[in-house]
Biopython code that builds the backbone (N, CA, C, O; Angstrom):
import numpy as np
from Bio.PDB.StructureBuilder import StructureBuilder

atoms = [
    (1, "UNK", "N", (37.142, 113.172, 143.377)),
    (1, "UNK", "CA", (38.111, 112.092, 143.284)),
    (1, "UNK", "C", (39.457, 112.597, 143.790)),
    (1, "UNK", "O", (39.841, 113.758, 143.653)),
    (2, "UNK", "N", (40.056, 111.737, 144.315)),
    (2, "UNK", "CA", (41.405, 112.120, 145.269)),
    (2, "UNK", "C", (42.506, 111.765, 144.182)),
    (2, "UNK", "O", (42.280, 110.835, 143.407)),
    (3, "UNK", "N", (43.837, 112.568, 144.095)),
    (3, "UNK", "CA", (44.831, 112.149, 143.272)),
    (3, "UNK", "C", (45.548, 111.320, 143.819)),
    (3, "UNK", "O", (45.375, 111.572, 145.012)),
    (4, "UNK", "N", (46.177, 110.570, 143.762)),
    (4, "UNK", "CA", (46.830, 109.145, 144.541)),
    (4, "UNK", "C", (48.428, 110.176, 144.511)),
    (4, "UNK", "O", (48.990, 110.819, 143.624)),
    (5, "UNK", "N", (48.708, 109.918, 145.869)),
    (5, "UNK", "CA", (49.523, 110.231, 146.199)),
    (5, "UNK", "C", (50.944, 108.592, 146.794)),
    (5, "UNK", "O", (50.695, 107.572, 147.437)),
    (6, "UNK", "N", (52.485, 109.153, 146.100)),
    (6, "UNK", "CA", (52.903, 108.051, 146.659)),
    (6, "UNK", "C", (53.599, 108.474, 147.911)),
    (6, "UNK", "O", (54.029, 109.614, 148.086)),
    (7, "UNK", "N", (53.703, 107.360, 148.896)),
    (7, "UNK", "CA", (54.796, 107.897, 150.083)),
    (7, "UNK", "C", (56.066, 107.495, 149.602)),
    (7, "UNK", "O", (56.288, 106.545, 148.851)),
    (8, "UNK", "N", (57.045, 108.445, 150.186)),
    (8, "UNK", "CA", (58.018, 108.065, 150.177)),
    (8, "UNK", "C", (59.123, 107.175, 150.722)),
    (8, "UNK", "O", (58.999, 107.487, 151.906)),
    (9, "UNK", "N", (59.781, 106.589, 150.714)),
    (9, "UNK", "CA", (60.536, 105.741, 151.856)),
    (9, "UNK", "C", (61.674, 106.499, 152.458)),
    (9, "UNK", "O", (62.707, 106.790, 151.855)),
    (10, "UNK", "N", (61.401, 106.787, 153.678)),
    (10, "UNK", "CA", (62.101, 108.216, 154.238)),
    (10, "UNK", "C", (63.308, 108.104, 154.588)),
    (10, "UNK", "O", (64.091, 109.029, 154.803)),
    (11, "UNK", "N", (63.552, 106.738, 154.676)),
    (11, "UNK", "CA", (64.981, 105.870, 155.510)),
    (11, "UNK", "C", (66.069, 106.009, 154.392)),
    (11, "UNK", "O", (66.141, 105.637, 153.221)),
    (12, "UNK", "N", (66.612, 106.469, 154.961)),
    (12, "UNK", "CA", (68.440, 107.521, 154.630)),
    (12, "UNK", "C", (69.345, 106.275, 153.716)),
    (12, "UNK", "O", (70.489, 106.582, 154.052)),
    (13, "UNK", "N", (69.443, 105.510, 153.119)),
    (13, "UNK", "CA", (70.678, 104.912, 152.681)),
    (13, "UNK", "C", (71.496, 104.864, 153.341)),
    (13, "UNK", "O", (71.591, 103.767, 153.891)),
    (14, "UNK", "N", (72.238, 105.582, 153.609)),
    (14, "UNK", "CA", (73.393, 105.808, 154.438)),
    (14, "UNK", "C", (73.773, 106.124, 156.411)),
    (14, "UNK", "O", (74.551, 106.559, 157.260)),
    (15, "UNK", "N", (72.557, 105.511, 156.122)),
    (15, "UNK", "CA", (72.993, 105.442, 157.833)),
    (15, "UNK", "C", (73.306, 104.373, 158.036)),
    (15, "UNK", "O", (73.044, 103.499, 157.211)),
    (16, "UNK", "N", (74.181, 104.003, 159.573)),
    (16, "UNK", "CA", (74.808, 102.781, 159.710)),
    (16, "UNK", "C", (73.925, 101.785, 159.476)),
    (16, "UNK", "O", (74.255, 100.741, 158.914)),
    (17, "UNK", "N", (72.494, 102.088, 159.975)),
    (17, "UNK", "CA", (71.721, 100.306, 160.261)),
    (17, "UNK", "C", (71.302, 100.101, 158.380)),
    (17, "UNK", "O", (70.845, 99.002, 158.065)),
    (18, "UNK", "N", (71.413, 100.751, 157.694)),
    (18, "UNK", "CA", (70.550, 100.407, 156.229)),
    (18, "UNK", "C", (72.350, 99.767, 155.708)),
    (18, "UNK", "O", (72.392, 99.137, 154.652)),
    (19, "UNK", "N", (73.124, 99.889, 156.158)),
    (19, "UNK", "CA", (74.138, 98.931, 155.703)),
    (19, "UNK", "C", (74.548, 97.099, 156.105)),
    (19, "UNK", "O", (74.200, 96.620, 157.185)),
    (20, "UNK", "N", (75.238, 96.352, 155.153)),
    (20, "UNK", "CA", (75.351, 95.128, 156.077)),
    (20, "UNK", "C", (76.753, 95.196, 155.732)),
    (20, "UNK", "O", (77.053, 95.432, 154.561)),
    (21, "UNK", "N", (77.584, 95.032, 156.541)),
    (21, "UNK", "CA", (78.989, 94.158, 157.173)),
    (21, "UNK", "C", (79.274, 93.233, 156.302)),
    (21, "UNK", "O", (78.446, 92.335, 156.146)),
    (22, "UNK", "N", (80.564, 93.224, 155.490)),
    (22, "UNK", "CA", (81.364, 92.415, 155.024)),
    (22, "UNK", "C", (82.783, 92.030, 155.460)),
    (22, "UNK", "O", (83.496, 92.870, 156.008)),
    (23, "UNK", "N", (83.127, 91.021, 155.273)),
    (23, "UNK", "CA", (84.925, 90.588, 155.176)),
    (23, "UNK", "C", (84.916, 90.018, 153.727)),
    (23, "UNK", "O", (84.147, 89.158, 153.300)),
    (24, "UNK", "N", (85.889, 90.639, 153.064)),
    (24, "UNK", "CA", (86.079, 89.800, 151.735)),
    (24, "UNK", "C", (87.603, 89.285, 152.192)),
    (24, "UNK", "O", (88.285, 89.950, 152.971)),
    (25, "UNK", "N", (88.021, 88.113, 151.657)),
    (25, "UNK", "CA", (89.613, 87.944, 152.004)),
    (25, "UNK", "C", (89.626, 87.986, 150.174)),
    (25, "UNK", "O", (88.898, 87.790, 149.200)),
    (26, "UNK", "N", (91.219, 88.449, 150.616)),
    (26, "UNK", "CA", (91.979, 87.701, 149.061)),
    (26, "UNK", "C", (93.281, 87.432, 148.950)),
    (26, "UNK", "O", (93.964, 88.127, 149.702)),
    (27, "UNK", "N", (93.830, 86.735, 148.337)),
    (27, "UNK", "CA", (95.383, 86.327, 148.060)),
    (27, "UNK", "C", (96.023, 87.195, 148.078)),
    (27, "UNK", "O", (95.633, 88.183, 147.457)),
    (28, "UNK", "N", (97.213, 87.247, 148.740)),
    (28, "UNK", "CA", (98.329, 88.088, 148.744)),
    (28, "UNK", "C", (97.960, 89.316, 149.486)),
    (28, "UNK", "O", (96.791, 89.512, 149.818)),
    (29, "UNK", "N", (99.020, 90.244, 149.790)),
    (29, "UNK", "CA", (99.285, 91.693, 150.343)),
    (29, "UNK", "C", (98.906, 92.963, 149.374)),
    (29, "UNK", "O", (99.640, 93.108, 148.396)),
    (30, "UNK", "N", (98.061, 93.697, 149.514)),
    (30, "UNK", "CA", (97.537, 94.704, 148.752)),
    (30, "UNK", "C", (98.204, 95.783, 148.783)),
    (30, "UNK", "O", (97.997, 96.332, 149.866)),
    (31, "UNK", "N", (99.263, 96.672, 147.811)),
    (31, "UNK", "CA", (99.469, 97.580, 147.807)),
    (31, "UNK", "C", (98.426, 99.027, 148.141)),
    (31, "UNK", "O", (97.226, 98.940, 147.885)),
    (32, "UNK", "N", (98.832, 99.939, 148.551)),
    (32, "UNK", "CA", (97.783, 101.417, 149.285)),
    (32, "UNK", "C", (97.354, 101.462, 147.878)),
    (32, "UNK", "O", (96.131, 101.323, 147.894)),
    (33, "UNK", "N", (97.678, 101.561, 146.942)),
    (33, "UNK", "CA", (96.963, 102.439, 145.560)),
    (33, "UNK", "C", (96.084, 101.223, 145.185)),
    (33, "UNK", "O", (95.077, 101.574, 144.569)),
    (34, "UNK", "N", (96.206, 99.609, 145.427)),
    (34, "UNK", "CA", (95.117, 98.691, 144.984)),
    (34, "UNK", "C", (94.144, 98.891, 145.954)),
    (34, "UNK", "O", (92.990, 98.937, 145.526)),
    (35, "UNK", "N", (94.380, 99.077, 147.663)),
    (35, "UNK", "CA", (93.911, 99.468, 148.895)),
    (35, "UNK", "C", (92.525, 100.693, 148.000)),
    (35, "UNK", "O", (91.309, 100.601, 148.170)),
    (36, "UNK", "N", (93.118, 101.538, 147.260)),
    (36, "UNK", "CA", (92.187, 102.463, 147.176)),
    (36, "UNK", "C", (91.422, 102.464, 146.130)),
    (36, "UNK", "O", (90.834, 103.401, 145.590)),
    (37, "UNK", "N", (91.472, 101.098, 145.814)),
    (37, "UNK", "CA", (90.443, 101.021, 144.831)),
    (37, "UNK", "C", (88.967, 100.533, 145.312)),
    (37, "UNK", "O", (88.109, 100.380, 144.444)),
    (38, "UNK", "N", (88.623, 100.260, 146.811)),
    (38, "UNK", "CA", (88.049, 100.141, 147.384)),
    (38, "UNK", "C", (87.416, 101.291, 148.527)),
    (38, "UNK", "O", (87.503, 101.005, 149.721)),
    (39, "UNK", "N", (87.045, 102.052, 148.283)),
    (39, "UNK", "CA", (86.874, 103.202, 149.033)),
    (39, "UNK", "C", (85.959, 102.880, 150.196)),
    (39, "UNK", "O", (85.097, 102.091, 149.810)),
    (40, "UNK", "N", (85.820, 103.194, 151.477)),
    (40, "UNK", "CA", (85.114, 102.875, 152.425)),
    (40, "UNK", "C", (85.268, 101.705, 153.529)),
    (40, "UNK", "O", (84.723, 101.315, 154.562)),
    (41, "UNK", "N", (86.319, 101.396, 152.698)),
    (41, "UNK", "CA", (86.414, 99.412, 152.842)),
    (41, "UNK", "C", (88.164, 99.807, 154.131)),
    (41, "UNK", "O", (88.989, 100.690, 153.895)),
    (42, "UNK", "N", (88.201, 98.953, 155.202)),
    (42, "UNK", "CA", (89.508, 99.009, 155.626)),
    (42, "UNK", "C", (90.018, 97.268, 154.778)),
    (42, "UNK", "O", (89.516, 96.204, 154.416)),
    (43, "UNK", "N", (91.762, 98.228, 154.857)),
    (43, "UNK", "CA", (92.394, 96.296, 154.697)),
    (43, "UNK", "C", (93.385, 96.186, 155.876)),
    (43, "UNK", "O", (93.987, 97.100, 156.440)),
    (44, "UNK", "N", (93.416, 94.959, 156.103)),
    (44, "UNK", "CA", (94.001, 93.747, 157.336)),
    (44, "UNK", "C", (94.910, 93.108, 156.586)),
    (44, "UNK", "O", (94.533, 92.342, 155.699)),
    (45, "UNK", "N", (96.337, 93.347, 156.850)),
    (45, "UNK", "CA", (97.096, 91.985, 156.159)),
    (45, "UNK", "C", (96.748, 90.785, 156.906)),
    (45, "UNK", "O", (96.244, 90.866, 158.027)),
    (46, "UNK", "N", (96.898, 90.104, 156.556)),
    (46, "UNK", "CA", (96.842, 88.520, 157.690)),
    (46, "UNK", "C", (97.700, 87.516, 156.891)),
    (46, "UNK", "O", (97.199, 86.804, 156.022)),
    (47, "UNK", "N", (98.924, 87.486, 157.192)),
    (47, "UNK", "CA", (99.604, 86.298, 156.333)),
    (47, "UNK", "C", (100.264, 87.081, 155.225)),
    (47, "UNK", "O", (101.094, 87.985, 155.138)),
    (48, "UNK", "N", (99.641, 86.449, 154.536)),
    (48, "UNK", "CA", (99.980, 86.425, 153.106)),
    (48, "UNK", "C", (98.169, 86.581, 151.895)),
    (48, "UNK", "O", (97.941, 86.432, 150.695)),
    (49, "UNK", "N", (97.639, 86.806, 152.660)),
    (49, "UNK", "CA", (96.313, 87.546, 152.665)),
    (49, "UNK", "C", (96.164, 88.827, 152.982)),
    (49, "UNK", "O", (96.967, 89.448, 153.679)),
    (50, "UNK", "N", (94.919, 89.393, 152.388)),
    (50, "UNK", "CA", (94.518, 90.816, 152.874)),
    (50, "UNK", "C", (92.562, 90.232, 152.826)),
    (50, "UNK", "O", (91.769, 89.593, 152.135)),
    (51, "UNK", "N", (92.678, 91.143, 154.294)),
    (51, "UNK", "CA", (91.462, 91.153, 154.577)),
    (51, "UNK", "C", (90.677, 92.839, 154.215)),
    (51, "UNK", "O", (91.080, 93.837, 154.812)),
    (52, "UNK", "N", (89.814, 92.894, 153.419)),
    (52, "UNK", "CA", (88.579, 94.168, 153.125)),
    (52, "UNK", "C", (87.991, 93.645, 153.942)),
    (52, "UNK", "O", (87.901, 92.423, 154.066)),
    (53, "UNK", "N", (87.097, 95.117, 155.191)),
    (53, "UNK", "CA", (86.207, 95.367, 155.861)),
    (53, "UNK", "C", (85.477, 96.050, 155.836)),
    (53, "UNK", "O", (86.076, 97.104, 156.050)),
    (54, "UNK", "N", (84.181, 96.332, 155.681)),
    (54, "UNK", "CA", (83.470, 97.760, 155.384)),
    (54, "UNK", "C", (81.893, 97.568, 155.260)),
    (54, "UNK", "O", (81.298, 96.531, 155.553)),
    (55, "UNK", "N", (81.639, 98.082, 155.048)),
    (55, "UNK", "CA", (79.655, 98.725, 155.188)),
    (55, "UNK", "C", (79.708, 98.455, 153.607)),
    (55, "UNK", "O", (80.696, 98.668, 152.905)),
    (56, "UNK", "N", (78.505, 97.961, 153.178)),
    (56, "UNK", "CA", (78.036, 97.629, 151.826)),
    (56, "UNK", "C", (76.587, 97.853, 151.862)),
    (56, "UNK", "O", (75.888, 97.029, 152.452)),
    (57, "UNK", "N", (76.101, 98.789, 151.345)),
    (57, "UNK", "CA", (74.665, 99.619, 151.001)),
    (57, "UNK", "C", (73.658, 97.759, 150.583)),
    (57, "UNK", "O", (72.767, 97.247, 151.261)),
    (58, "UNK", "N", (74.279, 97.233, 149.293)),
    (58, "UNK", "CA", (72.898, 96.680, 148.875)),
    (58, "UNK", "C", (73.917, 95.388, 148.194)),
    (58, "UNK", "O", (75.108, 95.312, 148.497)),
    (59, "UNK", "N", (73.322, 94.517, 147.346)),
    (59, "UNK", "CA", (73.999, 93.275, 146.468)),
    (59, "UNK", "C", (74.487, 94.056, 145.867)),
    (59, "UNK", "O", (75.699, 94.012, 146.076)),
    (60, "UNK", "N", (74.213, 94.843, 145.154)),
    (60, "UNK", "CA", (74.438, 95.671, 143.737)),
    (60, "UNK", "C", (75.916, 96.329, 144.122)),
    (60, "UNK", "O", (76.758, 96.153, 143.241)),
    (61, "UNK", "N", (76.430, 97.162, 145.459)),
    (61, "UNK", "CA", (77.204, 97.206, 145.488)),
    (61, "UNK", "C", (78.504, 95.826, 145.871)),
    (61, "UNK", "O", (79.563, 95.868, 145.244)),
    (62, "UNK", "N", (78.319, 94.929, 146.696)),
    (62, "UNK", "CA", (78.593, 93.887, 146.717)),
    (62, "UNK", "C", (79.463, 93.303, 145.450)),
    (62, "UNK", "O", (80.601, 92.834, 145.450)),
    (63, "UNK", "N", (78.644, 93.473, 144.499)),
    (63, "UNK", "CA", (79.093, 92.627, 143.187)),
    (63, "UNK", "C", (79.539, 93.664, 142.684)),
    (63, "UNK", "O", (80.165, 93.504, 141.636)),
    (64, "UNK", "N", (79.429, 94.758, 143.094)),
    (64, "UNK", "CA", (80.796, 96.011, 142.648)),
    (64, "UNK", "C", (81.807, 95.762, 142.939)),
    (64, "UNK", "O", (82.705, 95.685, 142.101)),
    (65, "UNK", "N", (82.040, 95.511, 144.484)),
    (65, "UNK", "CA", (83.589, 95.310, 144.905)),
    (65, "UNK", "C", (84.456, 94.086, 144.632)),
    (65, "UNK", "O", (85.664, 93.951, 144.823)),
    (66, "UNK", "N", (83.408, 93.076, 144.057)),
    (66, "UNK", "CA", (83.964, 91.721, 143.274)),
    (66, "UNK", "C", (83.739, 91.901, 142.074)),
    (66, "UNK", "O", (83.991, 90.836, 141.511)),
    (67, "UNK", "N", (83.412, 92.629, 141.371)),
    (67, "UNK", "CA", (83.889, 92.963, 139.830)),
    (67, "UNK", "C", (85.385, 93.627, 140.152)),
    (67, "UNK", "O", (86.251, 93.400, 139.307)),
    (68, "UNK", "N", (85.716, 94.350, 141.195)),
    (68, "UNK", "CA", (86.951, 95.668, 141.024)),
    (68, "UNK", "C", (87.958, 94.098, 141.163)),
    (68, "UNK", "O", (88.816, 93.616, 140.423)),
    (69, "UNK", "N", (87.506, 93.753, 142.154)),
    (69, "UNK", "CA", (88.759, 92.372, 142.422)),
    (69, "UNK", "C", (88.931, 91.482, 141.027)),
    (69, "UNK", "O", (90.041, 91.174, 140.594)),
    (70, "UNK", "N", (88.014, 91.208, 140.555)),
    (70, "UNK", "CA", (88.184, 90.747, 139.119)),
    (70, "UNK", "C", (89.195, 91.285, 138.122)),
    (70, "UNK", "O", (90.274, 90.854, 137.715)),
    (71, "UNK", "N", (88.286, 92.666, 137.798)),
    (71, "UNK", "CA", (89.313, 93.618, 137.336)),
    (71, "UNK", "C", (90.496, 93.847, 137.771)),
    (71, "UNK", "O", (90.785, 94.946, 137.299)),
    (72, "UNK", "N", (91.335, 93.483, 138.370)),
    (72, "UNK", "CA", (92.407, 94.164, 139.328)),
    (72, "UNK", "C", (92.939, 92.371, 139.440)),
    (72, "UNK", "O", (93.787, 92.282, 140.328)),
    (73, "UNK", "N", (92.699, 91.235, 138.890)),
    (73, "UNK", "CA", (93.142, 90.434, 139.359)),
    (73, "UNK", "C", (93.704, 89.933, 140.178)),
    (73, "UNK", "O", (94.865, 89.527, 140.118)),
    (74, "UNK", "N", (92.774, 89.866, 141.322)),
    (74, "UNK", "CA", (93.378, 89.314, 142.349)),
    (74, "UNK", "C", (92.244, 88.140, 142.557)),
    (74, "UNK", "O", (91.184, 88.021, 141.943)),
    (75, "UNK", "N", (92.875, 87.156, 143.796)),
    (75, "UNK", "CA", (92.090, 85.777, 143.940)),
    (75, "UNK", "C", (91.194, 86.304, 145.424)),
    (75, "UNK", "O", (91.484, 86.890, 146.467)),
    (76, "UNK", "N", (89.846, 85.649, 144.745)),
    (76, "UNK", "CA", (89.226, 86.234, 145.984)),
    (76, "UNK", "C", (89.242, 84.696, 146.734)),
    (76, "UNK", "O", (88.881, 83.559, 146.429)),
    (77, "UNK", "N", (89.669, 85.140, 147.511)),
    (77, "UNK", "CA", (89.419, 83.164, 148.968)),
    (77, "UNK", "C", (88.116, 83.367, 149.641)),
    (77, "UNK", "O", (87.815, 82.293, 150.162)),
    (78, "UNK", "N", (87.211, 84.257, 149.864)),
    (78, "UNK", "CA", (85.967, 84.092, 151.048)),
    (78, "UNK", "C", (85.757, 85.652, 150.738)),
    (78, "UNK", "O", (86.449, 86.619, 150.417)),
    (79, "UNK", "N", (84.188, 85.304, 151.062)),
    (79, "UNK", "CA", (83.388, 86.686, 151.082)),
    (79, "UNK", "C", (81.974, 86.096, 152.384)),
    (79, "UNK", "O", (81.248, 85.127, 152.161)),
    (80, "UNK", "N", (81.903, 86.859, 153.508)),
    (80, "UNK", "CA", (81.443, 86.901, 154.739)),
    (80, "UNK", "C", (80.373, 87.965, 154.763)),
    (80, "UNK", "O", (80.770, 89.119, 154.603)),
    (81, "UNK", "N", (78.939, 87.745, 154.957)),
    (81, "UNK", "CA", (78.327, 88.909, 156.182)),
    (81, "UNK", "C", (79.157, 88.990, 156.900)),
    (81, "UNK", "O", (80.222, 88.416, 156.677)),
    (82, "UNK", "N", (78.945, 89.758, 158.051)),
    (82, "UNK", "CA", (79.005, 89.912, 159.988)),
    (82, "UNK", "C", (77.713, 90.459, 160.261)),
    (82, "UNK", "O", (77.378, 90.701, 161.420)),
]
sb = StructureBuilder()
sb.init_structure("model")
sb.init_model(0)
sb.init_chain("A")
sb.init_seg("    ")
for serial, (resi, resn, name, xyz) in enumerate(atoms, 1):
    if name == "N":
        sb.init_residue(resn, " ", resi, " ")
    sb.init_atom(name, np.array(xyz, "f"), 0.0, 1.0, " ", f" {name:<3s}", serial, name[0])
structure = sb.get_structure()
């Protein structure tokens, strides 16, 4: 009798293609130290808005970076694939 062996899923997390593309907007101009509460992420003023850009692994992180905006009260206006 053979022992069952599992495969592994060999594909890296962290390479560019296992990520998907976001824009989150939100109200108002983000100070660098709120800026860095988002690590990985660039920000865009636009207006009187700030635009987050960045690579997001899975949902799970996703609803990380909109819990921090929660926490951190700010208004989120739009959240985008690309």
């Amino acid at each position: 009798m053979r022992a069952h062996t599992h495969r592994l899923d060999t594909r890296v997390m962290n390479e560019p293609e296992a990520y998907e593309h976001f824009e989150i907007r939100v109200r108002g101009l983000l100070s660098e130290r709120i800026i860095g509460a988002f690590p990985g992420m660039r920000a865009d003023a636009e207006g009187a808005e700030t635009l987050l850009v960045g690579p997001l692994v899975d949902q799970a992180a996703l609803n990380g970076v909109l819990s921090q905006i929660e926490a951190l009260g700010l208004e989120l206006l739009e959240v985008r694939r690309r």
